[in-house]
C-alpha positions in Angstrom: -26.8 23.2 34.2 -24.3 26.1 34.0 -21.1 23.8 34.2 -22.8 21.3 31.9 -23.2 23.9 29.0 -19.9 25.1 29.9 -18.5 22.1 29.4 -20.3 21.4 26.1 -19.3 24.5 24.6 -15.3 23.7 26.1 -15.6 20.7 24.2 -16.6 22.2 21.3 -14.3 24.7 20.6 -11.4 21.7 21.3 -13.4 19.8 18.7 -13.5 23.0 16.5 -9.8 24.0 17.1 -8.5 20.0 16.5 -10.8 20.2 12.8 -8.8 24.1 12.2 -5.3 21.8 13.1 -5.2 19.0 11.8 -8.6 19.1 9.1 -7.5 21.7 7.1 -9.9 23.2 3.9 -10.4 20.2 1.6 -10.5 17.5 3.9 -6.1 17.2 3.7 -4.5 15.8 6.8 -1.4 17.4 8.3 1.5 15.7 8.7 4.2 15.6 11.8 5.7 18.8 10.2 2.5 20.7 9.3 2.3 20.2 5.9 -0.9 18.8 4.0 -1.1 15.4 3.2 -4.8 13.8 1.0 -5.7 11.6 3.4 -5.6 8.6 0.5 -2.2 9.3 -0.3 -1.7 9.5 3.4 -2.9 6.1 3.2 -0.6 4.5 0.4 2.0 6.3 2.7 1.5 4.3 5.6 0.3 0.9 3.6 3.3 0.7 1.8 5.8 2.4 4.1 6.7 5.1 1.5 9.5 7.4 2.0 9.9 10.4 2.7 13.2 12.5 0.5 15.5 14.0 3.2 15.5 17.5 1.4 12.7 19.8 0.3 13.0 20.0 -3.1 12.5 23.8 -2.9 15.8 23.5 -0.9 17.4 21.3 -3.8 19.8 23.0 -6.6 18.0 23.3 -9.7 14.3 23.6 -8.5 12.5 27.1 -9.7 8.9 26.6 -9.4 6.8 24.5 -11.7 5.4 26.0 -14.6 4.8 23.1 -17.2 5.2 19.4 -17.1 5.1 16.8 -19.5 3.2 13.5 -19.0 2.1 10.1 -20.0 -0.9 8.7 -18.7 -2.9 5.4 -19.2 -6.3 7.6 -19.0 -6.8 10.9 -19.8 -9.5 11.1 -17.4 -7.1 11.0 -14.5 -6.4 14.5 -16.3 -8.5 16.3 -13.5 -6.9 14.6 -10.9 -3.5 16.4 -11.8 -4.6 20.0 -12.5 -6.4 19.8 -8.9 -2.7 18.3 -7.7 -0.6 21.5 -9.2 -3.0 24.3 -10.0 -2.2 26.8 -13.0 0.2 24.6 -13.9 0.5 23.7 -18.0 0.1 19.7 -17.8 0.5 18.4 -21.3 -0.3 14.8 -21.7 1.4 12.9 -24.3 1.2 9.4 -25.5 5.1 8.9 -27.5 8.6 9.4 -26.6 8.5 11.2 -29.8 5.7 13.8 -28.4 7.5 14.0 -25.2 10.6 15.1 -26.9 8.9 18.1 -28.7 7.7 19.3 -25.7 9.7 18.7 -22.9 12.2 22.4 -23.8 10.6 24.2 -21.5 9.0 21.5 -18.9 10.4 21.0 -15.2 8.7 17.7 -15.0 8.8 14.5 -17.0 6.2 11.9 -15.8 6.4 8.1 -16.9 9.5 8.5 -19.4 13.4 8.3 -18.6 14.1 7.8 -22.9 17.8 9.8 -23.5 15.9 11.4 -26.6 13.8 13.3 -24.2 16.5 13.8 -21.4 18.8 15.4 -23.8 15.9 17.6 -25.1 14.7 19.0 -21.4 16.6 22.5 -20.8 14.6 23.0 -17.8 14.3 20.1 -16.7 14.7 19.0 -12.9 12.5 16.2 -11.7 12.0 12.6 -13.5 9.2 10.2 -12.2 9.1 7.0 -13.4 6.9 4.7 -13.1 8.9 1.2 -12.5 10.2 0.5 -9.4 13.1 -0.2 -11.5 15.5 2.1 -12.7 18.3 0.3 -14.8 17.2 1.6 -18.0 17.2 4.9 -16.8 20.5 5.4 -15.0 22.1 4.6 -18.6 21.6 7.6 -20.2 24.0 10.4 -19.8 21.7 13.5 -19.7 20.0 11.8 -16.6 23.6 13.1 -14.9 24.1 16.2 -16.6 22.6 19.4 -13.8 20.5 18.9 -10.7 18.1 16.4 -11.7 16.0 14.6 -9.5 14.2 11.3 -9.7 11.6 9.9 -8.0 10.2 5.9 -9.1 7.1 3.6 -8.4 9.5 1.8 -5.8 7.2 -0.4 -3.9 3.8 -0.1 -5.6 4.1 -3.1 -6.9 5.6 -4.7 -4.1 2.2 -6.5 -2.8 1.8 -7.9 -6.0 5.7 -9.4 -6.6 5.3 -10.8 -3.2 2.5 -12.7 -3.8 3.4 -13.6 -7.1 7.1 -15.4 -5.2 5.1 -16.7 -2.8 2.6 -18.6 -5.5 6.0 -19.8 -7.1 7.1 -21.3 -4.1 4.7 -22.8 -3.1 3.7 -24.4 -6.4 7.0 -25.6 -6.5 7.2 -27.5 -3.2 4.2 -29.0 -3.7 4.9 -29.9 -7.1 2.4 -28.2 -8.8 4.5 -27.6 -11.7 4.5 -31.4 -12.8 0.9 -32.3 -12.0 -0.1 -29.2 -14.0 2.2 -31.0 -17.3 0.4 -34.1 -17.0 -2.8 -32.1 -16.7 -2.0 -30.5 -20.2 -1.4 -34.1 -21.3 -4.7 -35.3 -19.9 -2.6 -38.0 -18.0 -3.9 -38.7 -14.7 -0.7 -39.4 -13.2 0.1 -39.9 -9.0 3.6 -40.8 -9.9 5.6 -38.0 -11.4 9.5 -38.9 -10.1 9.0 -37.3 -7.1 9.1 -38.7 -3.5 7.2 -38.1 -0.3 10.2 -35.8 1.2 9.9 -33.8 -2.0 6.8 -32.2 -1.1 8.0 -29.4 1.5 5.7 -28.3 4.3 6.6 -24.4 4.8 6.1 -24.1 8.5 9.1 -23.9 10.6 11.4 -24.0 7.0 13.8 -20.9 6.0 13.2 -18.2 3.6 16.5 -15.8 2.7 15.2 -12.8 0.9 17.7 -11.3 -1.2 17.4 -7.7 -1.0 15.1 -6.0 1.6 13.2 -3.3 0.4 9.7 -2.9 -0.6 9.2 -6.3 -2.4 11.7 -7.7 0.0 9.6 -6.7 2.9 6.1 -7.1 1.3 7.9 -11.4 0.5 8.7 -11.8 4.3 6.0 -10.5 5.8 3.9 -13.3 3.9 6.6 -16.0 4.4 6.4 -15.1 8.3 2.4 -15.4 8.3 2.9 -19.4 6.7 5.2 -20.1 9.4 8.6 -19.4 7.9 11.8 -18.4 9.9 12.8 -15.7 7.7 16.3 -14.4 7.4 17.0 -11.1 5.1 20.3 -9.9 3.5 20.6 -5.9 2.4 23.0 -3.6 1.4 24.1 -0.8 3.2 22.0 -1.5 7.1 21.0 -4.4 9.1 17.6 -2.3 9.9 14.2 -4.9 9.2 10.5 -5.9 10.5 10.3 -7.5 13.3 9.5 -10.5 11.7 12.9 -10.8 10.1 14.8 -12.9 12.2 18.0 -12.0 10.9 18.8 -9.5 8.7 23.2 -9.9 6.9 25.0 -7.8 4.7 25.4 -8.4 1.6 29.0 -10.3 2.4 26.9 -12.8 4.3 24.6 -13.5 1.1 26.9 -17.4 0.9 26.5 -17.9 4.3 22.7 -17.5 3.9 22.4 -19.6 1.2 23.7 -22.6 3.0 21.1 -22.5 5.9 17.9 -21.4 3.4 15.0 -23.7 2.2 14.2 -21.3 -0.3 16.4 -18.2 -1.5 13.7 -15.6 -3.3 15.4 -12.4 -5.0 14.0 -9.4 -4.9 16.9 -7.1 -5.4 17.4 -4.5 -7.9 19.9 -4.5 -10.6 23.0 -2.9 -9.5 26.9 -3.4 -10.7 27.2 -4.8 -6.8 23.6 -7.5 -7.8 24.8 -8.2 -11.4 25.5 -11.8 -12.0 25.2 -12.4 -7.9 23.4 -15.3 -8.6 26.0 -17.4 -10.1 27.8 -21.5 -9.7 29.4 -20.1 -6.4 25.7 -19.4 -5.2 23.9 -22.6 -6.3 26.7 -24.4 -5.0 26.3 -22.7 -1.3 22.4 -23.9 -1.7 21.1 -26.7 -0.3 19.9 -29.9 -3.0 16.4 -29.6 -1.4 16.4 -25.5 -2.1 13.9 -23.8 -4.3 15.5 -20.8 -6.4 13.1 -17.7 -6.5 13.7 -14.3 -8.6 11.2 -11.6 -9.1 14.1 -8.9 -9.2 16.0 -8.9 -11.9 16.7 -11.3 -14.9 20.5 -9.6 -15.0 21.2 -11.1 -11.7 21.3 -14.3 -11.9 24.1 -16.0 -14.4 21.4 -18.2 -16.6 23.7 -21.0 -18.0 25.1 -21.1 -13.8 21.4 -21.8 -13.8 20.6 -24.1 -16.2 23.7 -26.0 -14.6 22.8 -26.1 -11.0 19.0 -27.6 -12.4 20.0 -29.7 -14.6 22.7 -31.4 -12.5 20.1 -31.3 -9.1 22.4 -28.6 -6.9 19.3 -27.1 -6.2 15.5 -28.6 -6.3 14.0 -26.1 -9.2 13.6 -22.4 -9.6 10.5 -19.7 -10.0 11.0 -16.9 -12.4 9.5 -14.0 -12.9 12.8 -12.8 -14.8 15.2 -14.1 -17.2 18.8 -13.2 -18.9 17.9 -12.3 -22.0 14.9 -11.3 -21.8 12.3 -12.2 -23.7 13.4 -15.7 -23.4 13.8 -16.9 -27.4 12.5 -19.7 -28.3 14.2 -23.4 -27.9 16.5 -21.7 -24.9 17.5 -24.8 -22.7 15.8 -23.2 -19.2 12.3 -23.5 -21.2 12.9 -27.4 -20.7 15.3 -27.3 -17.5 13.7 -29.7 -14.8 11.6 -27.9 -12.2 11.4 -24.6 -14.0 8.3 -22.4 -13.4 8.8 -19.0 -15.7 6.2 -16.0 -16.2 6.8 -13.3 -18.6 7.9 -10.6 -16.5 4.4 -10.0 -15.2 4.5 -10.7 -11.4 3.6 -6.6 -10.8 0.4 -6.7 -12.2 -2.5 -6.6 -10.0 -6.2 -5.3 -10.0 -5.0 -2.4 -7.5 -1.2 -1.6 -8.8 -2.3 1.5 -11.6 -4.4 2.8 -8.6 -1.9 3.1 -6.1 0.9 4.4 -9.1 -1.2 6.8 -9.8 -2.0 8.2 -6.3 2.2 8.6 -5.9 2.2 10.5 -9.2 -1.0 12.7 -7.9 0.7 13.2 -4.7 3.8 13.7 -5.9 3.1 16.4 -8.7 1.2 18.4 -5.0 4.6 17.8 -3.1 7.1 19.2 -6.5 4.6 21.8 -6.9 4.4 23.1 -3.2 8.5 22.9 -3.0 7.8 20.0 -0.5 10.3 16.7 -0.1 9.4 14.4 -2.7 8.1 10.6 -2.4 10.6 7.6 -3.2 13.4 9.8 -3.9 16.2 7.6 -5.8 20.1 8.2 -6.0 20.8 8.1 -9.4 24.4 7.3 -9.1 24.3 4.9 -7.2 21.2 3.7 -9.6 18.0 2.6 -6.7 
C-alpha cells in the first residue's frame, strides 16, 4: 500500500511539474524555446505552417518597446482581444487612412494599412502588418524603405480558400461546366456544346505544375495530390516541398514544366522576376489539351498573350481569379474569349479567413509586444 501511494503521489508531482512546464498561468503553451504560445494561435501555427522570423524583434534595429499602435479592424469588439494581447498598451482603432494618418506620429505599430500618407507620417514607426498576403502595393511606397521597418502580412491565411477556389476552376473547366452552365442561363437543354468525349479530362494520374510554392502553392497541391494528380512544383530560391510534390524546379525550369503539365495553376506573387511570366513563350510551351489557372496575380500573366493562346486553341481555356487590368472594363475581349472562367478577385474569401487573420494579428501584437520573433516576417526589398 506504501509503494502504491508512493507511487501515486510520484506521479503526481510529474503531472504537477509537466502543468508548471509546459501549462503556464493562462492556459499558454510553451514552445521549443520556452516562450508562450495561446494554444489557438498555436494551432493556426501548425495548420497553416506559419513561420517563424529568424530574429527577435527585440534584437532588430529600430525596436524600443511598444507604447501605442494604430489599428483597423472589421469589429470593434475584437477590441478586447488586443488589449489582453499587449497590456497597457494605447490601441487606437481607426476606420480611414485619413484617421490613421493623424495618429500614427507617435505609434510603433500600424495594423491593416501600408497607404504612403500614413508611412510618411509615422516618426516612430517600426513594424507594418498587413493584412493581404500580398504586398505589391506596399513595397511601392518610399517611406516603407526609409529606417528599420519591419513588416509582417496575412501570407497564407487565405491559402485554404485560393486552393480550393483553383481547384473548383479546374475542375469546372475539364468537365466543361463552364458551357453547360451558358446554356443553363439560356434555358437550352443542350448535350452538344462543341466539345468531344476526350475533352472531358479525368484528373487521376494527369499533371498539375504549381507556379510558385508557398502557402497557396502548397495548400493547391496538397488537394491536387488527394484527386490523384502527379504534382510537380516550381519556386524560387529552394527545391524544398511536401512530400507529395513529386518534383519541385527552379524557376529556370518553369518552360520545361509547362510542356509536361495538364494543368499549370499560378499561385505566385507579384515580383519584377513573376511580372509578365505568363506570356506567348509560356502558352506556347503548354500543351493544346492544358487548362490555364491563376489565383496569384493578375500582373503576371501578359492578357492579350492570353487572349491569343485562347482564341487561337494553344491551350484548352483558362480560370481566373485575377486579371491585367483589373477591374476588367467592360466589352474587354477575355470576357468573350472561349473557355474563360473569371471571378472578381474573390477566391480568398471563406467563412473561416477573418478568423484565422485575426488570430495572426492577436498573436502577433503578444509576440511585437513581448520583443519576441514575429509571424510571417516579409523582405521588403525583395517585396514577399
Amino acid at each position: 500500500m506504501k509503494k502504491t501511494a508512493h507511487a501515486v503521489a510520484r506521479a503526481r508531482g510529474l503531472l504537477m511539474l509537466f502543468c508548471l512546464l509546459v501549462l503556464p498561468a493562462g492556459g499558454l503553451l510553451a514552445d521549443v524555446s520556452g516562450r508562450a504560445v495561446p494554444p489557438d494561435a498555436q494551432a493556426l501555427i501548425d495548420e497553416l505552417g506559419l513561420r517563424e522570423g529568424k530574429q527577435a524583434v527585440r534584437d532588430m534595429p529600430g525596436w524600443s518597446g511598444l507604447r501605442k499602435v494604430v489599428v483597423r479592424l472589421d469589429s470593434r469588439d475584437r477590441l478586447p482581444t488586443l488589449q489582453a494581447a499587449a497590456p497597457g498598451v494605447e490601441i487606437v482603432v481607426v476606420e480611414s487612412a485619413v484617421a490613421a494618418a493623424q495618429e500614427i506620429a507617435d505609434a510603433q505599430a500600424l495594423l491593416g494599412f501600408c497607404d504612403e500618407e500614413i508611412l510618411a507620417s509615422g516618426e516612430e514607426l517600426h513594424w507594418i502588418q498587413v493584412y493581404s498576403a500580398g504586398i505589391d502595393r506596399c513595397v511601392v511606397n518610399p517611406s516603407l524603405h526609409e529606417g528599420d521597418k519591419v513588416m509582417t502580412n496575412g501570407q497564407r491565411i487565405a491559402s485554404p480558400a485560393l486552393a480550393e477556389h483553383a481547384i473548383a476552376m479546374m475542375m469546372a473547366l475539364v468537365r466543361g461546366l463552364d458551357l453547360y452552365h451558358a446554356n443553363q442561363l439560356r434555358g437550352s437543354w443542350q448535350r452538344d456544346v462543341g466539345l468531344v468525349r476526350a475533352d472531358f479530362m479525368e484528373l487521376e494520374g494527369r499533371t498539375a505544375l504549381v507556379i510558385g510554392l508557398g502557402g497557396i502553392g502548397t495548400q493547391t497541391a496538397k488537394r491536387a495530390h488527394a484527386l490523384g494528380m502527379r504534382v510537380v512544383a516550381t519556386r524560387n530560391s529552394r527545391r524544398e516541398g511536401p512530400a507529395y510534390v513529386s518534383y519541385v524546379g527552379l524557376s529556370d525550369e518553369t518552360l520545361t514544366l509547362a510542356q509536361e503539365a495538364d494543368v499549370v495553376i499560378n499561385t505566385a506573387p507579384l515580383t519584377d522576376q513573376t511580372r509578365g511570366l505568363f506570356d506567348a513563350e509560356f502558352f506556347a510551351a503548354m500543351r493544346p489539351t492544358a487548362y490555364f489557372i491563376s489565383v496569384g496575380r493578375g500582373a503576371s500573366t501578359v492578357t492579350d498573350d492570353l487572349v491569343t493562346a485562347l482564341e487561337t486553341g494553344q491551350i484548352a481555356g483558362a480560370g481566373l481569379d485575377v486579371t491585367d487590368p483589373e477591374p476588367l472594363p467592360e466589352g474587354h475581349p477575355l470576357w468573350t474569349a472561349p473557355r474563360v472562367l473569371i471571378s472578381p478577385h474573390t477566391a480568398g474569401r471563406s467563412d473561416r479567413g477573418r478568423e484565422r487573420l485575426f488570430l495572426l494579428v492577436a498573436e502577433n501584437l503578444r509576440r511585437y509586444a513581448a520583443g519576441e520573433p514575429l509571424l510571417s516576417v516579409v523582405d521588403i526589398e525583395r517585396g514577399y
